[in-house]
BAKOL-413761 format. One record per residue (C-alpha): residue number from 1; x, y, z. Coordinates in Angstrom, 3 decimals, m for minus. Layout:
% BAKOL-413761
{num: NUM&X: X&Y: Y&Z: Z}
...
% end
This chain:
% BAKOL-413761
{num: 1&X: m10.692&Y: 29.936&Z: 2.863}
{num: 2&X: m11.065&Y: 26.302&Z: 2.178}
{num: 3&X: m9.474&Y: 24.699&Z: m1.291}
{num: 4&X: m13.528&Y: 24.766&Z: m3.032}
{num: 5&X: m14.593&Y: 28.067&Z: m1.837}
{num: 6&X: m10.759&Y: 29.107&Z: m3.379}
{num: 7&X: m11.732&Y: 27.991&Z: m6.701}
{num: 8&X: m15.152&Y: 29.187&Z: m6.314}
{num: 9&X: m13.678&Y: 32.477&Z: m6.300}
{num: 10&X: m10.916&Y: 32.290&Z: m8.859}
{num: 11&X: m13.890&Y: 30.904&Z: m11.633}
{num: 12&X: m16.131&Y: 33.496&Z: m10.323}
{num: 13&X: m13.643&Y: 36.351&Z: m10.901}
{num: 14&X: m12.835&Y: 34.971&Z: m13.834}
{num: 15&X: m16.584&Y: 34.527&Z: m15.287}
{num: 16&X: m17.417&Y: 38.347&Z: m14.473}
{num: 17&X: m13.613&Y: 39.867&Z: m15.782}
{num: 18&X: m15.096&Y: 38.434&Z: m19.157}
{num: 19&X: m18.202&Y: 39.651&Z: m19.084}
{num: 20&X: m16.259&Y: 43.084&Z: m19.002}
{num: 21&X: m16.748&Y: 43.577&Z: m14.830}
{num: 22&X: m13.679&Y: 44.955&Z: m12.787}
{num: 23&X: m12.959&Y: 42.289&Z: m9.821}
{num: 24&X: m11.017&Y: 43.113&Z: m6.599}
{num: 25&X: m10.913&Y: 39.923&Z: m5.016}
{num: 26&X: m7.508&Y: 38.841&Z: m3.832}
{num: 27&X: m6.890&Y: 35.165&Z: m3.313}
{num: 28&X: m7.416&Y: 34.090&Z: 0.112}
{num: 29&X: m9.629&Y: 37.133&Z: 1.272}
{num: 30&X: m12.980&Y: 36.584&Z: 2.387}
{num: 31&X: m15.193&Y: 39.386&Z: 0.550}
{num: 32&X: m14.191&Y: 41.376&Z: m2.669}
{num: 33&X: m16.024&Y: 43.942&Z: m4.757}
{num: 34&X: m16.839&Y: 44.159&Z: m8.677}
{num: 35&X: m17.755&Y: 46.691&Z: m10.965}
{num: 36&X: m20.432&Y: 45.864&Z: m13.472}
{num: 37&X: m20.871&Y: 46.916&Z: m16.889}
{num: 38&X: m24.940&Y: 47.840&Z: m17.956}
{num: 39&X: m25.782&Y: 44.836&Z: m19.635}
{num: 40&X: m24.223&Y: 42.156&Z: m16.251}
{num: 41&X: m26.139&Y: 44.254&Z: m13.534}
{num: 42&X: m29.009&Y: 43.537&Z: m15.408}
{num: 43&X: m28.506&Y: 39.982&Z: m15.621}
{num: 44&X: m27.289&Y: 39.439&Z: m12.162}
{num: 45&X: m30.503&Y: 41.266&Z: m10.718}
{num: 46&X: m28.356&Y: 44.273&Z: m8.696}
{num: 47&X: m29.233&Y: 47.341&Z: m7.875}
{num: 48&X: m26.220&Y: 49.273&Z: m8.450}
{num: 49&X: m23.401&Y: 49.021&Z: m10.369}
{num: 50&X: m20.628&Y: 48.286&Z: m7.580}
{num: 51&X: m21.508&Y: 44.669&Z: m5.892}
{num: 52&X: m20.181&Y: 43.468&Z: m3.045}
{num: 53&X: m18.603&Y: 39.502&Z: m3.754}
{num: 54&X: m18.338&Y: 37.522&Z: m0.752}
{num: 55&X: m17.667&Y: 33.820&Z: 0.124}
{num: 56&X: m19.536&Y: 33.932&Z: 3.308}
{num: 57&X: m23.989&Y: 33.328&Z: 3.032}
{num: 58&X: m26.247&Y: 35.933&Z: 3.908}
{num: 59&X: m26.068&Y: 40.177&Z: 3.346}
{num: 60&X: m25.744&Y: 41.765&Z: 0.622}
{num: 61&X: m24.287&Y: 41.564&Z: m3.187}
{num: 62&X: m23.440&Y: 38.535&Z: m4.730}
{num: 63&X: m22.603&Y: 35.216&Z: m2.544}
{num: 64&X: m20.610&Y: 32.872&Z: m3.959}
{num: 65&X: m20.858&Y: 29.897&Z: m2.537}
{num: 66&X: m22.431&Y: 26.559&Z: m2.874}
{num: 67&X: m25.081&Y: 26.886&Z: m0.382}
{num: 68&X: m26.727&Y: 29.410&Z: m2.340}
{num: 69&X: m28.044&Y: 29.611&Z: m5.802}
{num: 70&X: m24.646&Y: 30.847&Z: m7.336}
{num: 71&X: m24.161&Y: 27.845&Z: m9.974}
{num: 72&X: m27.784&Y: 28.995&Z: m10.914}
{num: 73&X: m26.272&Y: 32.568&Z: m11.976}
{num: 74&X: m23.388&Y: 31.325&Z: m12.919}
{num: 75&X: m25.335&Y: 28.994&Z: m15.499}
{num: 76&X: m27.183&Y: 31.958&Z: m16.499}
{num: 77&X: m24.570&Y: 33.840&Z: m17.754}
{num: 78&X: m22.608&Y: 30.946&Z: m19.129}
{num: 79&X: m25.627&Y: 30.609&Z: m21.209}
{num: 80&X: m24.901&Y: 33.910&Z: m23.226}
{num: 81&X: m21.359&Y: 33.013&Z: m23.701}
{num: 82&X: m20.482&Y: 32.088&Z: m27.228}
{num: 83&X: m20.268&Y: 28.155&Z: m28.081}
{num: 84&X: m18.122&Y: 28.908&Z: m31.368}
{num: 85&X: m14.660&Y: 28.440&Z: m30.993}
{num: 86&X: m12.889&Y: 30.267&Z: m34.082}
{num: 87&X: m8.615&Y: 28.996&Z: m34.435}
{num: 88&X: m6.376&Y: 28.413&Z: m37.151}
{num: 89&X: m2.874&Y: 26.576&Z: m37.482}
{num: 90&X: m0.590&Y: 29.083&Z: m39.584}
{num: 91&X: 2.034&Y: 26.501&Z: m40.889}
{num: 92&X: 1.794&Y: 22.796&Z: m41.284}
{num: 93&X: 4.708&Y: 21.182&Z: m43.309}
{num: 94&X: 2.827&Y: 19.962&Z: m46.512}
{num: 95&X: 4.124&Y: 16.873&Z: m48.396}
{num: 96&X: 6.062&Y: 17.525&Z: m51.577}
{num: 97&X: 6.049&Y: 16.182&Z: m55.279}
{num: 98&X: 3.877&Y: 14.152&Z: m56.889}
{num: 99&X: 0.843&Y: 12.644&Z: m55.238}
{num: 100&X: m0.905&Y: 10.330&Z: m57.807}
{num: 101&X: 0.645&Y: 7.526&Z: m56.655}
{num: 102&X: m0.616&Y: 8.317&Z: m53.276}
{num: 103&X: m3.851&Y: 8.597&Z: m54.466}
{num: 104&X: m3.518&Y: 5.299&Z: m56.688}
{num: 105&X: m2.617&Y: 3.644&Z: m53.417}
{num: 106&X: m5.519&Y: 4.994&Z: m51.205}
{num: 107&X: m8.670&Y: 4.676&Z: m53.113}
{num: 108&X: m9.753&Y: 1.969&Z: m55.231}
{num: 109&X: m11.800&Y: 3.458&Z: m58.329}
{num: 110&X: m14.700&Y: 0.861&Z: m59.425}
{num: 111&X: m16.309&Y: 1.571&Z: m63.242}
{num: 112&X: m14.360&Y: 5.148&Z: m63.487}
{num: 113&X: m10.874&Y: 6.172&Z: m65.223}
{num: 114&X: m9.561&Y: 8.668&Z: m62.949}
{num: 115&X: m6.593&Y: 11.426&Z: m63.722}
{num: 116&X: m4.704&Y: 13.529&Z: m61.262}
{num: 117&X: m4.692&Y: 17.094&Z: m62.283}
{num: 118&X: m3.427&Y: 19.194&Z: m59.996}
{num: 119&X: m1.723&Y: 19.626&Z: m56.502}
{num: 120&X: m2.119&Y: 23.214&Z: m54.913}
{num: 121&X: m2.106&Y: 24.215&Z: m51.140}
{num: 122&X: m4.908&Y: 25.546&Z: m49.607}
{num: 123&X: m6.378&Y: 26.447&Z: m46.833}
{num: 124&X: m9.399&Y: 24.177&Z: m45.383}
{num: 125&X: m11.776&Y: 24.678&Z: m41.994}
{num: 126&X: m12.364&Y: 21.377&Z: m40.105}
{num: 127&X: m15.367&Y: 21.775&Z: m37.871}
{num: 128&X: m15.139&Y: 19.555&Z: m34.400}
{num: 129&X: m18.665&Y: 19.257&Z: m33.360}
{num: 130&X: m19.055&Y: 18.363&Z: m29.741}
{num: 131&X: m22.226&Y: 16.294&Z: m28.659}
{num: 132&X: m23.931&Y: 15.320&Z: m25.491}
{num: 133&X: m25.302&Y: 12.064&Z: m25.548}
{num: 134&X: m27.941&Y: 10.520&Z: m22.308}
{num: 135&X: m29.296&Y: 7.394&Z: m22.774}
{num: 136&X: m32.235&Y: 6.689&Z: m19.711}
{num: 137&X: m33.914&Y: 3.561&Z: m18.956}
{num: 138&X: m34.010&Y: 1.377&Z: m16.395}
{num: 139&X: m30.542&Y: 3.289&Z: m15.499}
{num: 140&X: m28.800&Y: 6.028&Z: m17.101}
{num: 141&X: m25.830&Y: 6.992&Z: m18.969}
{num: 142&X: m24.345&Y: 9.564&Z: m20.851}
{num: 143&X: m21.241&Y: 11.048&Z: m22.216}
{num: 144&X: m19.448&Y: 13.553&Z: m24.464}
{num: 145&X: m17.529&Y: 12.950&Z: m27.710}
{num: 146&X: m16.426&Y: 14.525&Z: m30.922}
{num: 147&X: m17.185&Y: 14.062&Z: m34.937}
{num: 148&X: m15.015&Y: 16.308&Z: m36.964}
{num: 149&X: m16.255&Y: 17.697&Z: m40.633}
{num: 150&X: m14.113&Y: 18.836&Z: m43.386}
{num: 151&X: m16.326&Y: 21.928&Z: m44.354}
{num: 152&X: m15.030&Y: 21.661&Z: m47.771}
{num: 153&X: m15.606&Y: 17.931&Z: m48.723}
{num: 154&X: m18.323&Y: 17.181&Z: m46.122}
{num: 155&X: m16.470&Y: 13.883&Z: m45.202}
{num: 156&X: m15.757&Y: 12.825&Z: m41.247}
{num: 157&X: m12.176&Y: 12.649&Z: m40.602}
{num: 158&X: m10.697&Y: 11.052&Z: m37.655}
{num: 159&X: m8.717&Y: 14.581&Z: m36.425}
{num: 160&X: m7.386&Y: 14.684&Z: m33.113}
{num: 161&X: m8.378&Y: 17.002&Z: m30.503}
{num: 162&X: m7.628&Y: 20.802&Z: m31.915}
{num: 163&X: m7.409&Y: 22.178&Z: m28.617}
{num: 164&X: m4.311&Y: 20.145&Z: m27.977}
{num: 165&X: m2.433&Y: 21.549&Z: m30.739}
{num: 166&X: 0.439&Y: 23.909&Z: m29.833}
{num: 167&X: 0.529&Y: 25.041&Z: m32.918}
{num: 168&X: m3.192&Y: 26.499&Z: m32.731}
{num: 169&X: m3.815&Y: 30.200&Z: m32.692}
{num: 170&X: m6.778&Y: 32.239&Z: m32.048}
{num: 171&X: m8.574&Y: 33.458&Z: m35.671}
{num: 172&X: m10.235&Y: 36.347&Z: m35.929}
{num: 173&X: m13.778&Y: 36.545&Z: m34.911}
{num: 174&X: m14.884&Y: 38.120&Z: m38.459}
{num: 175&X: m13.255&Y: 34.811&Z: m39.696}
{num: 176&X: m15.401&Y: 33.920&Z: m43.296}
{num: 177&X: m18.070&Y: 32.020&Z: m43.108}
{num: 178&X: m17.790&Y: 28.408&Z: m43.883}
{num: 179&X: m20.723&Y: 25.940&Z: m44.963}
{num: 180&X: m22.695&Y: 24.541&Z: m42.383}
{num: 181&X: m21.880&Y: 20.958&Z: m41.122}
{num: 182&X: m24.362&Y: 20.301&Z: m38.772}
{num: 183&X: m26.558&Y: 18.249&Z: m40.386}
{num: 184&X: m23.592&Y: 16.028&Z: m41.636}
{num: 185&X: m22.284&Y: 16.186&Z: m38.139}
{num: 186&X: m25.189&Y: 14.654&Z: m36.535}
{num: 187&X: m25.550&Y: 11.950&Z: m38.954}
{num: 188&X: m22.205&Y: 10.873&Z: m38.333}
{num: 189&X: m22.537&Y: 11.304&Z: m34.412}
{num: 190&X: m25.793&Y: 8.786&Z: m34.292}
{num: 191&X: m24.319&Y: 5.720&Z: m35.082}
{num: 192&X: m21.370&Y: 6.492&Z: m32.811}
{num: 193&X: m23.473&Y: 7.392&Z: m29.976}
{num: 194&X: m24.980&Y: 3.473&Z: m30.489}
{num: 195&X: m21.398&Y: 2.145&Z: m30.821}
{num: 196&X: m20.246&Y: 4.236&Z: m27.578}
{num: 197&X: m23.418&Y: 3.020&Z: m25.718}
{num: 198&X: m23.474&Y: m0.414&Z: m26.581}
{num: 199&X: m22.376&Y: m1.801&Z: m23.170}
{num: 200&X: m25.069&Y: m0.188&Z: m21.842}
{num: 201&X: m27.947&Y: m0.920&Z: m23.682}
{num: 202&X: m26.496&Y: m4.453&Z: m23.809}
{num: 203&X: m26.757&Y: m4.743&Z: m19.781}
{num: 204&X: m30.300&Y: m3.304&Z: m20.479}
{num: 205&X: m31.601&Y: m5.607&Z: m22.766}
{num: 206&X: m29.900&Y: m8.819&Z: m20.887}
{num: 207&X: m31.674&Y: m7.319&Z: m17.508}
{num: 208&X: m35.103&Y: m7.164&Z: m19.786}
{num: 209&X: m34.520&Y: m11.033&Z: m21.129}
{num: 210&X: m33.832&Y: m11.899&Z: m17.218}
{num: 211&X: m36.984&Y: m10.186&Z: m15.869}
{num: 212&X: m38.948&Y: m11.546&Z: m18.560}
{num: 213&X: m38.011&Y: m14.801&Z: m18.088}
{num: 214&X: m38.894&Y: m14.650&Z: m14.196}
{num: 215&X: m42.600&Y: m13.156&Z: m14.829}
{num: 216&X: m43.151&Y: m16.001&Z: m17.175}
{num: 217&X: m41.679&Y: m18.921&Z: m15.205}
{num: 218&X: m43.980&Y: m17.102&Z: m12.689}
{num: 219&X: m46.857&Y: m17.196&Z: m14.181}
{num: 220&X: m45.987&Y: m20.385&Z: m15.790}
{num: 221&X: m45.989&Y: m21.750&Z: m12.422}
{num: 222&X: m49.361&Y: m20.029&Z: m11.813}
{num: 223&X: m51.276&Y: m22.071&Z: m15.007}
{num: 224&X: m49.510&Y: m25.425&Z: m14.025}
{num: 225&X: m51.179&Y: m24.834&Z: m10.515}
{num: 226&X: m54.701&Y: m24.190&Z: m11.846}
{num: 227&X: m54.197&Y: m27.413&Z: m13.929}
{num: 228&X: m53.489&Y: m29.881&Z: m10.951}
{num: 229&X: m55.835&Y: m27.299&Z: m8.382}
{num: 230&X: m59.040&Y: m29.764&Z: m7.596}
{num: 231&X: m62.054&Y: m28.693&Z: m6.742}
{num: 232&X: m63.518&Y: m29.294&Z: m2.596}
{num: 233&X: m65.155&Y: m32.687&Z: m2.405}
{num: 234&X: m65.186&Y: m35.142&Z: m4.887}
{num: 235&X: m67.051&Y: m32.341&Z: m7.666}
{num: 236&X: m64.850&Y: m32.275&Z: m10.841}
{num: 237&X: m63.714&Y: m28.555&Z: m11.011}
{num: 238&X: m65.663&Y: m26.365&Z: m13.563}
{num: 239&X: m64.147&Y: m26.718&Z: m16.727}
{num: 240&X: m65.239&Y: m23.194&Z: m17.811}
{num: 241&X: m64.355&Y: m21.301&Z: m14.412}
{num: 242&X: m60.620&Y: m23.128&Z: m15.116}
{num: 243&X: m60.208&Y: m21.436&Z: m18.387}
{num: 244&X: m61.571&Y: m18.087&Z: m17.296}
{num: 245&X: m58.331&Y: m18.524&Z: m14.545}
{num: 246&X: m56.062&Y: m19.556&Z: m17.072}
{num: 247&X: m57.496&Y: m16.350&Z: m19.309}
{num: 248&X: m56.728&Y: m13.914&Z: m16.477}
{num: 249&X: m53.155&Y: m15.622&Z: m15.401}
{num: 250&X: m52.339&Y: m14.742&Z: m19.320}
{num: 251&X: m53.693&Y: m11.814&Z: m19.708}
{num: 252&X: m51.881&Y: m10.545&Z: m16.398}
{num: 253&X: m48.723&Y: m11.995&Z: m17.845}
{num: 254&X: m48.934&Y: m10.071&Z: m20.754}
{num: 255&X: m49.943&Y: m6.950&Z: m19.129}
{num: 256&X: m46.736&Y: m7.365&Z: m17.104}
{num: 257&X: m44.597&Y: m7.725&Z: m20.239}
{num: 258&X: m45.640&Y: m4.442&Z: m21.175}
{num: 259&X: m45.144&Y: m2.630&Z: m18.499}
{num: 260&X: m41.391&Y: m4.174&Z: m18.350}
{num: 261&X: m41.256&Y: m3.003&Z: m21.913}
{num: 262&X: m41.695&Y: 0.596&Z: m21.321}
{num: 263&X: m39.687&Y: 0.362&Z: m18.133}
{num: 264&X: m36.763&Y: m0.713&Z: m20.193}
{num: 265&X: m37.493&Y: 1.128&Z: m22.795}
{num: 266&X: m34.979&Y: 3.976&Z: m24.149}
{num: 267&X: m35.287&Y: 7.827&Z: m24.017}
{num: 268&X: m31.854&Y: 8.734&Z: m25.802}
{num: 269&X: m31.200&Y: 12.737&Z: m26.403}
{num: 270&X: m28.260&Y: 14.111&Z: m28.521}
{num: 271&X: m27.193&Y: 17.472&Z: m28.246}
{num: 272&X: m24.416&Y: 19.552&Z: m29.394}
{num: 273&X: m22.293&Y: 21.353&Z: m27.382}
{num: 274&X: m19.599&Y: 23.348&Z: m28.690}
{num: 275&X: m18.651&Y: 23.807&Z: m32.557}
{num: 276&X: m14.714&Y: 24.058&Z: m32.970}
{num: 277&X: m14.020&Y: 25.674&Z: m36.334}
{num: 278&X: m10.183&Y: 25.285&Z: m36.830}
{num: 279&X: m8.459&Y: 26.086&Z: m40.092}
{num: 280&X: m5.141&Y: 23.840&Z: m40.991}
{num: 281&X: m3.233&Y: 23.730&Z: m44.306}
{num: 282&X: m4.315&Y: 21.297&Z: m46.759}
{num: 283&X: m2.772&Y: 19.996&Z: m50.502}
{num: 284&X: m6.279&Y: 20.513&Z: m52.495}
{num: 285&X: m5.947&Y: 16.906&Z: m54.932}
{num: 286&X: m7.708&Y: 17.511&Z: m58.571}
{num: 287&X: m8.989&Y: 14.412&Z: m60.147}
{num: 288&X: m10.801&Y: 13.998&Z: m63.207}
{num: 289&X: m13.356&Y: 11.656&Z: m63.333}
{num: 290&X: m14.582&Y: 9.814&Z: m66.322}
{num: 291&X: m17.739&Y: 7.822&Z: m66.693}
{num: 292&X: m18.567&Y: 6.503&Z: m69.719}
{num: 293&X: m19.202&Y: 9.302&Z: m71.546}
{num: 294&X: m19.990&Y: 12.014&Z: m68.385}
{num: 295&X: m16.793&Y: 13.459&Z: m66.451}
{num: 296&X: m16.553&Y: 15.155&Z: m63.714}
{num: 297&X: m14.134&Y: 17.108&Z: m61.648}
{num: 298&X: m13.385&Y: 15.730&Z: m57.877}
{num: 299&X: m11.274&Y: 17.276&Z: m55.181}
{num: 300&X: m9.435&Y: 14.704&Z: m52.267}
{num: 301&X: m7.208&Y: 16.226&Z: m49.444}
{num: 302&X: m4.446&Y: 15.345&Z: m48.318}
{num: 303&X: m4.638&Y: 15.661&Z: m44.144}
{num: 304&X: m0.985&Y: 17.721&Z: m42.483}
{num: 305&X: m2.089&Y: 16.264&Z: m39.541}
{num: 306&X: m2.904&Y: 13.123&Z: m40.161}
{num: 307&X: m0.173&Y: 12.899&Z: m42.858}
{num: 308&X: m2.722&Y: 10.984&Z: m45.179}
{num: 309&X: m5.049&Y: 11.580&Z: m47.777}
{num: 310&X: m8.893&Y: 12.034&Z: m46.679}
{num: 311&X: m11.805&Y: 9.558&Z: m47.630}
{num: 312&X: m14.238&Y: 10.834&Z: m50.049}
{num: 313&X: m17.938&Y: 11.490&Z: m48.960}
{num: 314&X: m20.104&Y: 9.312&Z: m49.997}
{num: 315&X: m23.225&Y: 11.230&Z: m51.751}
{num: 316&X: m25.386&Y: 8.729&Z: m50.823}
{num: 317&X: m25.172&Y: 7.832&Z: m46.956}
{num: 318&X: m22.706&Y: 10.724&Z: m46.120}
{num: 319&X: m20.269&Y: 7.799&Z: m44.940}
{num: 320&X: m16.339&Y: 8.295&Z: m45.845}
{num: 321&X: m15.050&Y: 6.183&Z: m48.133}
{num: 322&X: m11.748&Y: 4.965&Z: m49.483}
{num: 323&X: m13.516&Y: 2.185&Z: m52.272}
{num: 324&X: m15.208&Y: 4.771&Z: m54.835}
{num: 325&X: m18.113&Y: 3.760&Z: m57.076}
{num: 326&X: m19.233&Y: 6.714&Z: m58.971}
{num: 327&X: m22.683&Y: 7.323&Z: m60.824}
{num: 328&X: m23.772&Y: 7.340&Z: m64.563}
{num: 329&X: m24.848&Y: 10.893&Z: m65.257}
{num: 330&X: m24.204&Y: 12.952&Z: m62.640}
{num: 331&X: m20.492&Y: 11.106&Z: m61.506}
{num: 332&X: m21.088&Y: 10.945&Z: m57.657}
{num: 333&X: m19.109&Y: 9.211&Z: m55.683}
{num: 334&X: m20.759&Y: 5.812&Z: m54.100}
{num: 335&X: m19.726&Y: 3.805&Z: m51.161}
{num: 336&X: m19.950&Y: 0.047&Z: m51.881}
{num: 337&X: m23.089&Y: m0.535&Z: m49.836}
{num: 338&X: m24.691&Y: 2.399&Z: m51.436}
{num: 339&X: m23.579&Y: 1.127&Z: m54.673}
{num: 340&X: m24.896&Y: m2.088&Z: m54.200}
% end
């Protein structure tokens, strides 16, 4: 059995042990068998509960192998699999003492007085929202990436990967709910899809800039030559048939432009992918906020992985923010271009 068809069969044992099926396939051996729970044998199509596995096209059962439409079924059933990934970190060590001058160091407060309160540890879900991003034009690209959302503040934090955490431990799949972050997710994955992409749709638009500049030193070349064209004989050319060629060269030009336009033109799709929920220990940071004569109670966290305190979200653009401007009445916290 060749090293591909090897792992065919390891992933494909694999896929159908967690839909609940019983798999006798040894490594190396050509054929196996599988037992199949109700719901599986009516996904896969098969008539019976026991199915015969095999590496090797043609007969019966299921034939897993790349000439065949395998990845198909496989993609099928991946498709019921859940995309939630539910963990949780059971110790992190959490700073000790006094954090106000932490906080006094971090943030810079703009028209507010601002008091530390309280310190208490807590327990916080940070939501790692994987997107698929394809940019398609003239070429194509695409790519995967991350934004991670404290569920409790709503602000992006820069987290590391969760799954590479040895400290990370399955949670319970009854875990509490938690707010959704989508929305906030996606916000905060749009402008870094543009910053990840920006090599590419810089090589598109200097590719556009070149081709337009060729159709109109074309065409420019095409008007100079109706200019100095003469007529046969000694006639003077028409002055009215001249124009009507210059009128066409133009008009072709321009219908050219467009059509390079929408060639180069971008059809960008963002998806999500997978949704990590993980839950670390936090320090929970009270702060009383005054504003003239409205106050306000804000919460700031201080990050165990990280080892730093969190920006605030801003309440206007959803941005994080370390420079806090806060409004009159209802004491939100600003940004500085939102505050502007």
């Amino acid at each position: 059995m060749s090293t591909i068809q090897e792992q065919l069969r390891s992933f494909a044992t694999g896929l159908l042990e967690r839909r609940g099926a019983l798999v006798e396939w040894p490594a190396g051996e050509e054929e196996g068998t599988a037992v199949l729970p109700g719901p599986l044998v009516e996904d896969l199509g098969a008539e019976d509960e026991t199915v015969r596995l095999s590496g090797r096209p043609g007969g019966e059962g299921l034939c897993v192998n790349l000439a065949t439409d395998f990845l198909e079924t496989a993609g099928r059933l991946l498709e019921a699999e859940p995309r939630v990934g539910v963990f949780r970190v059971p110790e992190l060590y959490l700073k000790r003492g006094s954090l106000e001058e932490i906080v006094s160091r971090t943030f810079t407060w703009h028209n507010v007085k601002v008091t530390t309160r309280a310190v208490r540890s807590v327990r916080v879900e940070y939501h790692t929202w994987w997107f698929h991003v394809c940019m398609a034009s003239e070429d194509r690209w695409e790519t995967r990436f991350a934004v991670t959302i404290n569920a409790s503040s709503g602000a992006e934090v820069p987290l590391p990967d969760p799954l590479h955490l040895w400290e990370l431990r399955p949670a319970p799949r009854h875990a509490a709910g938690a707010p959704s972050t989508y929305r906030e997710a996606a916000a905060r994955a749009v402008p870094q899809a543009r910053q990840l992409a920006a090599d590419f749709l810089g090589r598109m638009d200097a590719r556009l800039a070149r081709d337009r500049k060729r159709l109109r030193e074309y065409y420019g070349a095409l008007l100079r030559e109706t200019d100095r064209k003469k007529a046969r004989g000694r006639a003077q050319p028409d002055p009215e048939k001249k124009e009507a060629k210059k009128r066409a060269v133009k008009l072709e030009l321009r219908r050219k432009l467009v059509e390079l336009d929408e060639r180069y033109a971008v059809d960008a799709a963002l998806e999500p992918l997978v949704l990590l929920r993980t839950e670390l220990p936090a320090l929970a940071v009270e702060l009383t906020v005054q504003r003239k004569r409205a106050r306000r109670e804000h919460f700031v966290y201080w990050n165990a992985l990280l080892k730093q305190l969190e920006p605030m979200r801003c309440s206007g653009c959803g941005r994080g923010t370390f420079s806090v401007t806060f409004t009159n009445e209802d004491v939100e916290p600003l940004c500085a271009e939102c505050a502007k």
